[in-house]
DRENDO-1510 file (C-alpha; in Angstrom, 1 decimal, always signed):
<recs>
REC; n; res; u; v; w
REC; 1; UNK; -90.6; -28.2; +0.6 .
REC; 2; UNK; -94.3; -28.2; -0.6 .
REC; 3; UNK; -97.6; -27.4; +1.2 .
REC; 4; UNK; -97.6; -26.9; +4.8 .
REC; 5; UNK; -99.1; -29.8; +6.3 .
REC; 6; UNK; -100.7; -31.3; +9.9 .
REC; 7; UNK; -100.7; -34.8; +10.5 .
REC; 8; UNK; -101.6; -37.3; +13.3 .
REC; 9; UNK; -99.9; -40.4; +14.2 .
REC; 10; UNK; -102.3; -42.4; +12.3 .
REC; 11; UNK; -101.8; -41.2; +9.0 .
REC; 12; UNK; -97.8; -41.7; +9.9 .
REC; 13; UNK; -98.6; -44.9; +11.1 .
REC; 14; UNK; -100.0; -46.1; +7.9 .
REC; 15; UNK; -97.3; -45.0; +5.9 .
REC; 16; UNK; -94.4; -47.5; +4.5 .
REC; 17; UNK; -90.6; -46.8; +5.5 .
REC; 18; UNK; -90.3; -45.4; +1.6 .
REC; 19; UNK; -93.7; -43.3; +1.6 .
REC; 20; UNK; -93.0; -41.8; +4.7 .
REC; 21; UNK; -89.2; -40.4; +3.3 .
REC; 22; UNK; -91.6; -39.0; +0.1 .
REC; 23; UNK; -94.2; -36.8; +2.6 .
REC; 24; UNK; -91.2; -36.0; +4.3 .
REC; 25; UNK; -89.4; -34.4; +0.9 .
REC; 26; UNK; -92.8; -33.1; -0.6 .
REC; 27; UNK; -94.6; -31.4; +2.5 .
REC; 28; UNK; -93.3; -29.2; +4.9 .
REC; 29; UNK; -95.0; -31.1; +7.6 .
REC; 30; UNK; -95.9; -29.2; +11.1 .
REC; 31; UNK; -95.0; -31.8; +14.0 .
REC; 32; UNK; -97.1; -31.2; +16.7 .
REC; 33; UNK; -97.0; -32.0; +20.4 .
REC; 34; UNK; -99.8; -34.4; +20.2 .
REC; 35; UNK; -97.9; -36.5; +17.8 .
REC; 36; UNK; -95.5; -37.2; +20.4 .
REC; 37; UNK; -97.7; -37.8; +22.6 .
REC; 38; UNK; -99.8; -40.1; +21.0 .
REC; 39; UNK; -96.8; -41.6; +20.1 .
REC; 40; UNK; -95.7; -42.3; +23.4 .
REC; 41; UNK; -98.6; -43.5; +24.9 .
REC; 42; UNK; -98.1; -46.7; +22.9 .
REC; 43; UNK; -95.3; -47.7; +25.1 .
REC; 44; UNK; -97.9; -48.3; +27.8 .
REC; 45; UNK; -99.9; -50.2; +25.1 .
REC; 46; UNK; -99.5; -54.0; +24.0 .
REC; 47; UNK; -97.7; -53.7; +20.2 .
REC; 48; UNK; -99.2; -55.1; +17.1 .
REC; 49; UNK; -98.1; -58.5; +15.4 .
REC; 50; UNK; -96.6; -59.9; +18.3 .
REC; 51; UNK; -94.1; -57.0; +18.5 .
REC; 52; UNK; -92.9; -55.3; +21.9 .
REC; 53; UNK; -94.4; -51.6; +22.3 .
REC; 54; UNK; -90.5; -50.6; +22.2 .
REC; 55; UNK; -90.6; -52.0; +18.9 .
REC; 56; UNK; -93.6; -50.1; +17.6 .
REC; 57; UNK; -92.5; -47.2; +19.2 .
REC; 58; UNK; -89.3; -47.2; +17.3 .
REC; 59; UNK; -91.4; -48.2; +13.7 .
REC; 60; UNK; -93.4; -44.8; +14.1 .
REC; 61; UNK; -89.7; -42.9; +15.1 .
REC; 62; UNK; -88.2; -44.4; +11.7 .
REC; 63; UNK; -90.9; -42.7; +9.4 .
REC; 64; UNK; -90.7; -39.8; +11.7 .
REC; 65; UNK; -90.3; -36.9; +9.2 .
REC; 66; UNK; -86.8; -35.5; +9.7 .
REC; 67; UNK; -85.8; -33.1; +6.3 .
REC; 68; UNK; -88.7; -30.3; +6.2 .
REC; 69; UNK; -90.7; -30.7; +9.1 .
REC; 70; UNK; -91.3; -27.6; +12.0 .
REC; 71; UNK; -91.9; -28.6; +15.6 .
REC; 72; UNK; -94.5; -26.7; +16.7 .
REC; 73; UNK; -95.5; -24.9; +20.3 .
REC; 74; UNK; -97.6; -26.4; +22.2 .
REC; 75; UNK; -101.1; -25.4; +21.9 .
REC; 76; UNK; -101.6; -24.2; +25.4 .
REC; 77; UNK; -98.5; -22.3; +25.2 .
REC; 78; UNK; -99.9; -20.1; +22.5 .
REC; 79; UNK; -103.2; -20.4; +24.0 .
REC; 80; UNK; -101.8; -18.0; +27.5 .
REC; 81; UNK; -99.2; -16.0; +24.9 .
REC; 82; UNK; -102.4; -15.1; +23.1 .
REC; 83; UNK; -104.5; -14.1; +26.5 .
REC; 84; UNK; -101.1; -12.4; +27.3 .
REC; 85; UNK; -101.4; -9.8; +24.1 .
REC; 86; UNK; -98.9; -11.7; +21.7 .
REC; 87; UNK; -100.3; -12.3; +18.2 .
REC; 88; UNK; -100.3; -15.6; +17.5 .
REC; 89; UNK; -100.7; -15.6; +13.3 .
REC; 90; UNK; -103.8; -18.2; +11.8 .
REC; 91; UNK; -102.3; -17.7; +8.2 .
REC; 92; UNK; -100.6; -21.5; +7.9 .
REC; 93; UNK; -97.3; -20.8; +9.0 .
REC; 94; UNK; -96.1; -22.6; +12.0 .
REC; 95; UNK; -95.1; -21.0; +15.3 .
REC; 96; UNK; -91.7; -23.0; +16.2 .
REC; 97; UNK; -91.4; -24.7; +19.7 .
REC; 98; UNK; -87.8; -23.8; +20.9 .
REC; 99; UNK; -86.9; -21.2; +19.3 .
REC; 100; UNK; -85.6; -17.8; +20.6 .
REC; 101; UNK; -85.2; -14.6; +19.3 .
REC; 102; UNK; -82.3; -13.1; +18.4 .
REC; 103; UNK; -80.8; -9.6; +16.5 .
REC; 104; UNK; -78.6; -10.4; +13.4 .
REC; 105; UNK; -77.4; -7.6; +11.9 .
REC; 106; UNK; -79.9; -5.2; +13.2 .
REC; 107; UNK; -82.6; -7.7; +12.1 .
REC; 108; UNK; -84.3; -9.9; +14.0 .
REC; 109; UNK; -84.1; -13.3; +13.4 .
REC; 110; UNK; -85.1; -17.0; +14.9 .
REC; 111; UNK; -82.9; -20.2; +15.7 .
REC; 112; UNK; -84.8; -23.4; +16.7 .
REC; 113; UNK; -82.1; -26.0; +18.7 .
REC; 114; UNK; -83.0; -29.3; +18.3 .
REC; 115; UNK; -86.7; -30.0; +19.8 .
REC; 116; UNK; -87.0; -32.3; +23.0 .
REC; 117; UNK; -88.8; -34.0; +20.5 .
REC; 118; UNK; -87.3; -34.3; +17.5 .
REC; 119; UNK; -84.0; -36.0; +20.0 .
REC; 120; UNK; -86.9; -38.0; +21.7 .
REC; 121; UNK; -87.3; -39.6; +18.2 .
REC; 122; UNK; -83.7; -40.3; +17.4 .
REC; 123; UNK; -82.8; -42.1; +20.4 .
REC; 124; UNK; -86.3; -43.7; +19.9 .
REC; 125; UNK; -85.2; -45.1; +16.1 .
REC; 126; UNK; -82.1; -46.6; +17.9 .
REC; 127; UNK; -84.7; -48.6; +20.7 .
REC; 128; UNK; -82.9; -46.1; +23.5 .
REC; 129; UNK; -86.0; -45.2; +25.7 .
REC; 130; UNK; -85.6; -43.3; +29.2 .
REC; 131; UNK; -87.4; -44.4; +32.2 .
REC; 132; UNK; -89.3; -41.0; +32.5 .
REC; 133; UNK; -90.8; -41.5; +29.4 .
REC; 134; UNK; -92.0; -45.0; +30.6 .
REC; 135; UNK; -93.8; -43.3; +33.3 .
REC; 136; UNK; -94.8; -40.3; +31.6 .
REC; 137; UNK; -96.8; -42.7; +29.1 .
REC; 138; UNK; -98.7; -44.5; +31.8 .
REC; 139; UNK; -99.8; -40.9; +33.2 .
REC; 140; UNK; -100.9; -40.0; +29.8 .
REC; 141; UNK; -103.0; -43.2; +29.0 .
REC; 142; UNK; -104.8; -42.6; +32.7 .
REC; 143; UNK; -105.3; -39.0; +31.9 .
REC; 144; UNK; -107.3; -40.4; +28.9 .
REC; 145; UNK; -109.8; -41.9; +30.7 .
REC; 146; UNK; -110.2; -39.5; +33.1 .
REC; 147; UNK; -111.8; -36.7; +31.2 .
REC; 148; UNK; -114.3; -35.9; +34.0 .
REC; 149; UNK; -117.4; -34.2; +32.3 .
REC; 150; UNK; -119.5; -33.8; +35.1 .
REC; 151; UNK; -119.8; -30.5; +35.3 .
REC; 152; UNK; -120.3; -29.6; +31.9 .
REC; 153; UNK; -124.3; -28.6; +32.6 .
REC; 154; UNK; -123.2; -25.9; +35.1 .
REC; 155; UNK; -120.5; -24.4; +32.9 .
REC; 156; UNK; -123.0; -24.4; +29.9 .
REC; 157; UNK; -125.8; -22.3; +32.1 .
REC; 158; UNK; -123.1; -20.0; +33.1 .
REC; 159; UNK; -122.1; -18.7; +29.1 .
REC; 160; UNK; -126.2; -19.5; +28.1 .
REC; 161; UNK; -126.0; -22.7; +26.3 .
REC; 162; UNK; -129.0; -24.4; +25.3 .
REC; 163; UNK; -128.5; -27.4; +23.1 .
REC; 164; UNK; -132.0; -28.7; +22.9 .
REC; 165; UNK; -132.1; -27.8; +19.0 .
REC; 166; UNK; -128.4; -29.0; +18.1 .
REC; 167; UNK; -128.9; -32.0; +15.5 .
REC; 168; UNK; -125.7; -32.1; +14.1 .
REC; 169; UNK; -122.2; -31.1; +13.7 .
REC; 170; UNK; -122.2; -28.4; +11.9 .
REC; 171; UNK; -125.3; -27.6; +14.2 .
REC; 172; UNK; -122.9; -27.9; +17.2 .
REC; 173; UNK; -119.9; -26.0; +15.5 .
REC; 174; UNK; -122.7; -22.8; +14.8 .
REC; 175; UNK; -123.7; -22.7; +18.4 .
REC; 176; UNK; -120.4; -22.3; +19.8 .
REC; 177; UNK; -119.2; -19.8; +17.1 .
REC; 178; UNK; -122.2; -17.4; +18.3 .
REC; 179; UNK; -121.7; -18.1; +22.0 .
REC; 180; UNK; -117.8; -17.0; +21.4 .
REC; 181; UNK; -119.6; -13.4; +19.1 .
REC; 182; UNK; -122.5; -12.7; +21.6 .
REC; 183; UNK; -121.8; -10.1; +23.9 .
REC; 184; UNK; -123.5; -11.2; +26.8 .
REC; 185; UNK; -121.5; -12.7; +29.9 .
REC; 186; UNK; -117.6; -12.4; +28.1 .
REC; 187; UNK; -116.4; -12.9; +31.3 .
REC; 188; UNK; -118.2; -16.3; +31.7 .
REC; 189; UNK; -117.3; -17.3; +28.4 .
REC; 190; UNK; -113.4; -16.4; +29.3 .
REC; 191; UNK; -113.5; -18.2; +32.8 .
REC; 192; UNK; -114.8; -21.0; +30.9 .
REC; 193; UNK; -111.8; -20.8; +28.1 .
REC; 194; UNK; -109.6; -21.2; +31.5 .
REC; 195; UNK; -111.2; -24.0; +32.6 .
REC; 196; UNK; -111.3; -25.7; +29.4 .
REC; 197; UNK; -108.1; -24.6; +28.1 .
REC; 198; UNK; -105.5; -25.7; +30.9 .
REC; 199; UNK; -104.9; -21.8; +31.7 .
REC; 200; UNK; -102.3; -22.1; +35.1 .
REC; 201; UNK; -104.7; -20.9; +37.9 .
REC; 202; UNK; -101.1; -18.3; +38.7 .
REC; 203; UNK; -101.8; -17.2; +34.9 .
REC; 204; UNK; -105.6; -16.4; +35.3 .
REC; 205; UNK; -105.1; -12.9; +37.4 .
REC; 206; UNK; -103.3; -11.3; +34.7 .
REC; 207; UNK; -104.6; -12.2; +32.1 .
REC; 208; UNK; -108.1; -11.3; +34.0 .
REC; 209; UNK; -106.7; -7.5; +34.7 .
REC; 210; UNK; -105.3; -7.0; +31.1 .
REC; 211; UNK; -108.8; -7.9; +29.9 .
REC; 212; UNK; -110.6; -5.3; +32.1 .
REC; 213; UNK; -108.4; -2.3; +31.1 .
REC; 214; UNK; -109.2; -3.1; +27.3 .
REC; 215; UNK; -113.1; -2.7; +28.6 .
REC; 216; UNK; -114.2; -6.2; +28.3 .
REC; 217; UNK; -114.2; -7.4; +24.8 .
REC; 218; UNK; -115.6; -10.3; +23.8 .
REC; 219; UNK; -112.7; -13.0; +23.9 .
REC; 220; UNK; -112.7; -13.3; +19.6 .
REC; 221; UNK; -111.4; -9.3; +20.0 .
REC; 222; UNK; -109.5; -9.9; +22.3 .
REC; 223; UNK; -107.4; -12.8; +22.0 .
REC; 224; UNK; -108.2; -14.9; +18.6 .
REC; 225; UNK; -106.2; -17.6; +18.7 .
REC; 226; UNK; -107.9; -18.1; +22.1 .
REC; 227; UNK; -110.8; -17.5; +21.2 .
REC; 228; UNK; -110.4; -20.3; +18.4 .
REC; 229; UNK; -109.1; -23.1; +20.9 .
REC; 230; UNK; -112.1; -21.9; +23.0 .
REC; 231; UNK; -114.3; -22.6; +19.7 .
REC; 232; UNK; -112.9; -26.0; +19.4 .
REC; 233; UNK; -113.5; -27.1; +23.0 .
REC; 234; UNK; -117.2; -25.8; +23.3 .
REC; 235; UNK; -118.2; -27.4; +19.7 .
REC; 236; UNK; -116.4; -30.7; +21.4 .
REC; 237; UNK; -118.4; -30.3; +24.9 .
REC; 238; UNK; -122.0; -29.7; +23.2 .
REC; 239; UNK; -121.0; -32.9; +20.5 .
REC; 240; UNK; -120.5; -34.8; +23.8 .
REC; 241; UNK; -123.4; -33.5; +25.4 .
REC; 242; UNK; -125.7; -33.9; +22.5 .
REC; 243; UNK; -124.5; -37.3; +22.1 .
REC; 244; UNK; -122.9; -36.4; +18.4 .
REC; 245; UNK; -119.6; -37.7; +19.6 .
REC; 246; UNK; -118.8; -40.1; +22.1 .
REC; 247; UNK; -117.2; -39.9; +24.9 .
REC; 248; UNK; -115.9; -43.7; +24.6 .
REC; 249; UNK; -113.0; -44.4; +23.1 .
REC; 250; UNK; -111.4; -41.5; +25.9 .
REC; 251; UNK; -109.0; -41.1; +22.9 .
REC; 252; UNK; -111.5; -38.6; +21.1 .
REC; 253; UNK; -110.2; -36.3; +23.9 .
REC; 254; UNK; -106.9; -35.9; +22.1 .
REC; 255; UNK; -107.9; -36.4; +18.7 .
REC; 256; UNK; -109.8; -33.6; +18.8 .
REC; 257; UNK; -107.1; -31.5; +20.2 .
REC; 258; UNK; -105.3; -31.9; +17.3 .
REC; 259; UNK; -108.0; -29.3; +15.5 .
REC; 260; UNK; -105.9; -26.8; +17.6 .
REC; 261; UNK; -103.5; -26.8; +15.5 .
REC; 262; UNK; -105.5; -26.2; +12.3 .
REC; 263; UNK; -104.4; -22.5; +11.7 .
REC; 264; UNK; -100.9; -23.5; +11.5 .
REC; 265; UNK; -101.0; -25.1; +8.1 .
REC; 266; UNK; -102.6; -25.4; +4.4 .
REC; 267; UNK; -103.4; -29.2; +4.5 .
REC; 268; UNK; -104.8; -31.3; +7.3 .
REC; 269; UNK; -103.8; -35.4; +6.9 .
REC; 270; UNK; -105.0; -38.4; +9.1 .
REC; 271; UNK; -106.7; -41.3; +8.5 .
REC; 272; UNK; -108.9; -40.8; +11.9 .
REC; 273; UNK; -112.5; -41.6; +11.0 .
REC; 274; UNK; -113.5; -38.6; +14.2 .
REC; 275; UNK; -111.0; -35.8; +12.0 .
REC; 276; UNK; -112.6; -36.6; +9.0 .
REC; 277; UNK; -116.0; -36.0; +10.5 .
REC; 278; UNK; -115.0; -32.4; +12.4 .
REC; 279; UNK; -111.7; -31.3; +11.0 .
REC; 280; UNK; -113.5; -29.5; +7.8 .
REC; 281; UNK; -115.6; -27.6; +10.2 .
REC; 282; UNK; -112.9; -25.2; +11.5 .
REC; 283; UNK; -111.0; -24.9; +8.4 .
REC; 284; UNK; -109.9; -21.5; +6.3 .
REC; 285; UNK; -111.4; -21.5; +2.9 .
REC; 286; UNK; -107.8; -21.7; +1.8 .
REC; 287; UNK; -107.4; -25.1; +4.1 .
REC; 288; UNK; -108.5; -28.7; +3.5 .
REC; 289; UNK; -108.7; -31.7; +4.8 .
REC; 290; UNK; -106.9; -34.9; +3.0 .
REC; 291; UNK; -107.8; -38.4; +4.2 .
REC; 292; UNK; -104.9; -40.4; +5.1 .
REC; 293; UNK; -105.4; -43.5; +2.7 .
REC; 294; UNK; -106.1; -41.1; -0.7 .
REC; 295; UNK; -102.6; -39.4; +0.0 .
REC; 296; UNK; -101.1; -42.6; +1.4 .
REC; 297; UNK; -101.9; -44.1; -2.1 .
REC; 298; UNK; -100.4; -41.2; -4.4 .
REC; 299; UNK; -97.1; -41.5; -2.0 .
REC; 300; UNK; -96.6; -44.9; -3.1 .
REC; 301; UNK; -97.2; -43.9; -6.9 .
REC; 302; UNK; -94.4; -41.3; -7.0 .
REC; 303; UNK; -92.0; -44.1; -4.3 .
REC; 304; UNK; -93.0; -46.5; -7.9 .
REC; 305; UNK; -92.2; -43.6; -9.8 .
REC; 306; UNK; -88.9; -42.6; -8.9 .
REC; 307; UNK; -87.5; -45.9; -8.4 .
REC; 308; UNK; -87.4; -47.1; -11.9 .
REC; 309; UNK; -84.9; -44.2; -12.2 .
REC; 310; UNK; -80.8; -45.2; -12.1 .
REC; 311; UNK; -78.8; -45.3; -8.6 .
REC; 312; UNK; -76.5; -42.8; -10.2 .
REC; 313; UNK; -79.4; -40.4; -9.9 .
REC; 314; UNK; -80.9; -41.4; -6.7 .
REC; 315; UNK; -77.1; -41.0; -5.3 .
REC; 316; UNK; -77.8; -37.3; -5.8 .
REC; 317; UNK; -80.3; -36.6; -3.7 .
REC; 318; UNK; -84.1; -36.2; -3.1 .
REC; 319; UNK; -83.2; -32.4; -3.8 .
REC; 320; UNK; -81.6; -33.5; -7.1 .
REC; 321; UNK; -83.5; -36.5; -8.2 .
REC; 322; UNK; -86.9; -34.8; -7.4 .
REC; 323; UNK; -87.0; -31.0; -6.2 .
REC; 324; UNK; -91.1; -31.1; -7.7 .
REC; 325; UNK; -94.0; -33.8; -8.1 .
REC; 326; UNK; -93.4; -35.9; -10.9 .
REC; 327; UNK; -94.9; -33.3; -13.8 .
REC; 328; UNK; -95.7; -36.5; -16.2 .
REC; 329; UNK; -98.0; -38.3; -14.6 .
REC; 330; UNK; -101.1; -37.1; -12.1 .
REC; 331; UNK; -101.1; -37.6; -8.4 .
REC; 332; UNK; -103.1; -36.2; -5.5 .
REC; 333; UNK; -99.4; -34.4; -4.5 .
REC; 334; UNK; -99.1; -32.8; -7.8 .
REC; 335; UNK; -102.5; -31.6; -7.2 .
REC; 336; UNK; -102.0; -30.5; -3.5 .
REC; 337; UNK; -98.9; -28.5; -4.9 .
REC; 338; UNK; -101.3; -27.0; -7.4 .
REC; 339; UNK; -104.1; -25.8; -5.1 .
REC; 340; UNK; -101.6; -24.4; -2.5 .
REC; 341; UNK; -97.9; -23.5; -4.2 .
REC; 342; UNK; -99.5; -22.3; -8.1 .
REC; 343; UNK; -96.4; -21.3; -9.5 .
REC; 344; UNK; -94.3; -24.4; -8.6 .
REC; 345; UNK; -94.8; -25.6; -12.3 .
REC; 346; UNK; -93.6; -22.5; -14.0 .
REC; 347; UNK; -90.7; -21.2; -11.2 .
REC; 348; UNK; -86.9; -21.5; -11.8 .
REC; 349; UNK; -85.5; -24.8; -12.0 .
REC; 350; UNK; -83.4; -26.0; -9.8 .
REC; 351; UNK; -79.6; -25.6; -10.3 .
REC; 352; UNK; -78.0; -28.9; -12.1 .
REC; 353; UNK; -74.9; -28.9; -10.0 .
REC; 354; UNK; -74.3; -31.0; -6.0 .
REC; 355; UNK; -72.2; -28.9; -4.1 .
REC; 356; UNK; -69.6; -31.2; -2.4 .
REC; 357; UNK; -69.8; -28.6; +0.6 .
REC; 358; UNK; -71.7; -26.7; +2.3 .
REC; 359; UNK; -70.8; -22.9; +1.3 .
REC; 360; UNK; -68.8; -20.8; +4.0 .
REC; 361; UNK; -70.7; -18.1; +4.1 .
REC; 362; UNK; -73.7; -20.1; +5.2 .
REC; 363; UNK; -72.2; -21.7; +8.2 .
REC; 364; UNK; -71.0; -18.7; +9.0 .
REC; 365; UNK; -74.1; -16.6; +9.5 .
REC; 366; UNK; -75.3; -19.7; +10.7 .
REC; 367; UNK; -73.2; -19.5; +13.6 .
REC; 368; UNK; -73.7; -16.2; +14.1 .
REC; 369; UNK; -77.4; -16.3; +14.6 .
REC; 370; UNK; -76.7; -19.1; +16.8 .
REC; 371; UNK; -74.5; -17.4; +19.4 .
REC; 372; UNK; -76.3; -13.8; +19.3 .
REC; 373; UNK; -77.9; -12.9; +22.1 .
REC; 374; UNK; -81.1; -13.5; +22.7 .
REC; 375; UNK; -83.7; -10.6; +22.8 .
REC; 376; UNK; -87.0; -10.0; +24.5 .
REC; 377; UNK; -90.0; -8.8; +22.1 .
REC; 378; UNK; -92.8; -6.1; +23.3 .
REC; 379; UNK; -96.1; -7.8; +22.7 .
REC; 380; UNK; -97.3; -4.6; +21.6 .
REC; 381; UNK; -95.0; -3.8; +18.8 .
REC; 382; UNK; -93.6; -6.9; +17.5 .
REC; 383; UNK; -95.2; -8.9; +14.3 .
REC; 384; UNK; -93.7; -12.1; +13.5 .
REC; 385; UNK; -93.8; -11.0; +10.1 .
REC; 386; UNK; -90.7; -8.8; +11.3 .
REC; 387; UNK; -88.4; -11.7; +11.5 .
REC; 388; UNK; -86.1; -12.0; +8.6 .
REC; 389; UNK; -84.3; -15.1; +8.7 .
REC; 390; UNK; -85.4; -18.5; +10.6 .
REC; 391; UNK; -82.8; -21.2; +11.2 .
REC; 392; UNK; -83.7; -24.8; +12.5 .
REC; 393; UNK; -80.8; -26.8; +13.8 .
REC; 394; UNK; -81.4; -30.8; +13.2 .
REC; 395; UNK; -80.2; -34.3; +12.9 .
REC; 396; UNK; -80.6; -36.0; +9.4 .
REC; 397; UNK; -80.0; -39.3; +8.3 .
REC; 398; UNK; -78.4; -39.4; +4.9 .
REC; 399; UNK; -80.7; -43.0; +3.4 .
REC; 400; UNK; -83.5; -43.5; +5.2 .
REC; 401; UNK; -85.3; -46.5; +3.6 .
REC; 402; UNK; -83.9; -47.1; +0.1 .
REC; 403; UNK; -83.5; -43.2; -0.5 .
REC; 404; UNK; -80.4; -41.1; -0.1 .
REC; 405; UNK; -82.3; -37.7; +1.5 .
REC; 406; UNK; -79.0; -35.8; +0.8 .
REC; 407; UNK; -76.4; -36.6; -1.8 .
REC; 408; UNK; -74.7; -39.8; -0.9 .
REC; 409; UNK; -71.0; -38.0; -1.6 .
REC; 410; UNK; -71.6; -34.7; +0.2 .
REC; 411; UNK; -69.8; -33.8; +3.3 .
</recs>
């Protein structure tokens, strides 16, 4: 697993059968909602080439990455956990959908079941769509052209917006950084967070009454995470407003949602022309943003790469065959791993030997942290960082494409 990395459906999109199984294998790649989303909203869409929109549906589920991939919680999820007093970490890694919290041996530990998701896209790769999911896409491609901006202007008097000297961007970004720092009217600038954010109206009074008995902070003290959806959306409002981004195709909407999802990994992909423009905006020094052709490219080099090798190799596995970037030649991988993973190139080297089986004493604490009991966390007390162990539960195919992903004799 190599650099934690976001991606959106276009980047996927563009990828071959064979360079999607290499970004699986040398990223750990953070699946968000969106991607699914997006994803489905193409079975309300005419396909491409003559094909069915069941049939490009199921082209995207085949490169779907399946080996190291996390599925993360939905954005507005974290968004009210945030508001609610739970820290939500902005260091890369990725906060699991699905997962609950359990006590292993006096430690506590996490165990993701399969995501709705990641089951969406196997029955999707076998052309097995349910009817709700049909409908469900309709009501997303509607709600994309409804993105009702009318009241924007009322909403930016209320937190004390005044655009008239916003030129650009980065212009655009600045002003809704200070209106989040300011001190004046928190309270405003939180009311708007719930309007723009999706906060549940039953959600609101809570989180309303846990902010007054802090004293009022301003949201960024208050709830970060929060505070750097709220960032996102104002910077997209006042780029609408100002006429930096438009508001036709309704699809910006959700492209720019995916920005939400920035602090939960080291590289952003996507070979959307509106990412490349805002993503690097709201990224950690540490972060950066990769455009989806440039990485699409090296992909292919190393799938060139690895294939002039003998079948008695590939039979043993992406883990065997390749567990680093090709070291003799240069790619943009290589160099990803380089920038964020320094030591790959001088750590231990992977043992020589394929284990026919998977040891017993793995599936066996396996199972245990599946059936312990689940356990409740005090948002005041509990860092993620306290979580020892974190187990994912999945479905892997063993070739996907030309490659075996796990050895081709191993049971």
């Amino acid at each position: 697993m190599g650099p934690i990395t976001l991606f959106d459906k276009s980047f996927i999109q563009s990828l071959s059968l064979d360079e999607s199984v290499w970004f699986d294998h040398f990223f750990l790649t953070n699946v968000c909602p969106l991607f699914y989303v997006e994803t489905l909203a193409d079975l309300d869409k005419s396909g491409l080439k003559g094909r069915s929109p069941e049939e490009e549906v199921r082209i995207i589920a085949d490169k779907f990455p399946e080996m190291n991939s996390g599925p993360c919680a939905h954005h507005v999820d974290l968004c009210i956990a945030n508001l609610q007093g739970f820290d939500v970490p902005m260091t890369g890694q990725i906060p699991l959908a699905h997962a609950r919290l359990v006590m292993h041996e006096g430690r506590p530990s996490a165990f993701s079941e399969e995501s709705p998701v990641a089951q969406a896209f196997s029955r999707w790769q076998a052309g097995n769509y349910l009817e709700v999911e049909h409908l469900f896409a309709r009501a997303w491609r509607d709600a994309l052209v409804d993105l009702d901006l009318d009241n924007r202007r009322d909403l930016f008097e209320a937190i004390g917006i005044d655009t008239e000297t916003c030129r650009t961007l980065e212009d655009a970004r600045n002003l809704a950084a200070s209106v989040i720092s300011s001190d004046e009217a928190p309270l405003n600038c939180l009311n708007y967070g719930f309007t723009g954010l999706g906060v549940p109206a039953t959600e609101q009074a809570k989180i309303l009454s846990r902010w007054e008995s802090l004293g009022n902070p301003k949201i960024q003290d208050f709830a970060r995470y929060a505070a750097f959806m709220l960032s996102v959306e104002l910077f997209f409002d006042i780029a609408l407003e100002t006429g930096l981004i438009s508001p036709n195709p309704p699809a910006n909407r959700i492209d720019i949602a995916y920005l939400f999802y920035l602090p939960f990994c080291m590289v952003f992909t996507s070979s959307d022309r509106l990412h490349r423009r805002t993503a690097p905006l709201f990224l950690r020094h540490n972060q950066e943003f990769i455009w989806g052709p440039d990485l699409k490219v090296s992909l292919s080099e190393i799938n060139l790469f690895f294939s002039l090798y003998p079948d008695s190799e590939k039979e043993k596995g992406l883990n065997r065959l390749a567990p680093f970037p090709p070291t003799s030649v240069d790619t943009l991988v290589s160099e990803l791993w380089d920038r964020h993973l320094p030591s790959w190139r001088d750590g231990p080297k992977p043992d020589p030997t394929v284990p026919k089986q998977v040891p017993t004493d793995i599936i066996s604490k396996v199972d245990q942290i599946q059936q312990a009991q689940p356990i409740k966390p005090d948002p005041d007390t509990f860092r993620t960082e306290d979580i020892e162990s974190i187990t994912i539960k999945r479905v892997v195919r063993r070739r996907k494409g030309t490659w075996y992903q796990i050895p081709k004799d191993i049971t």
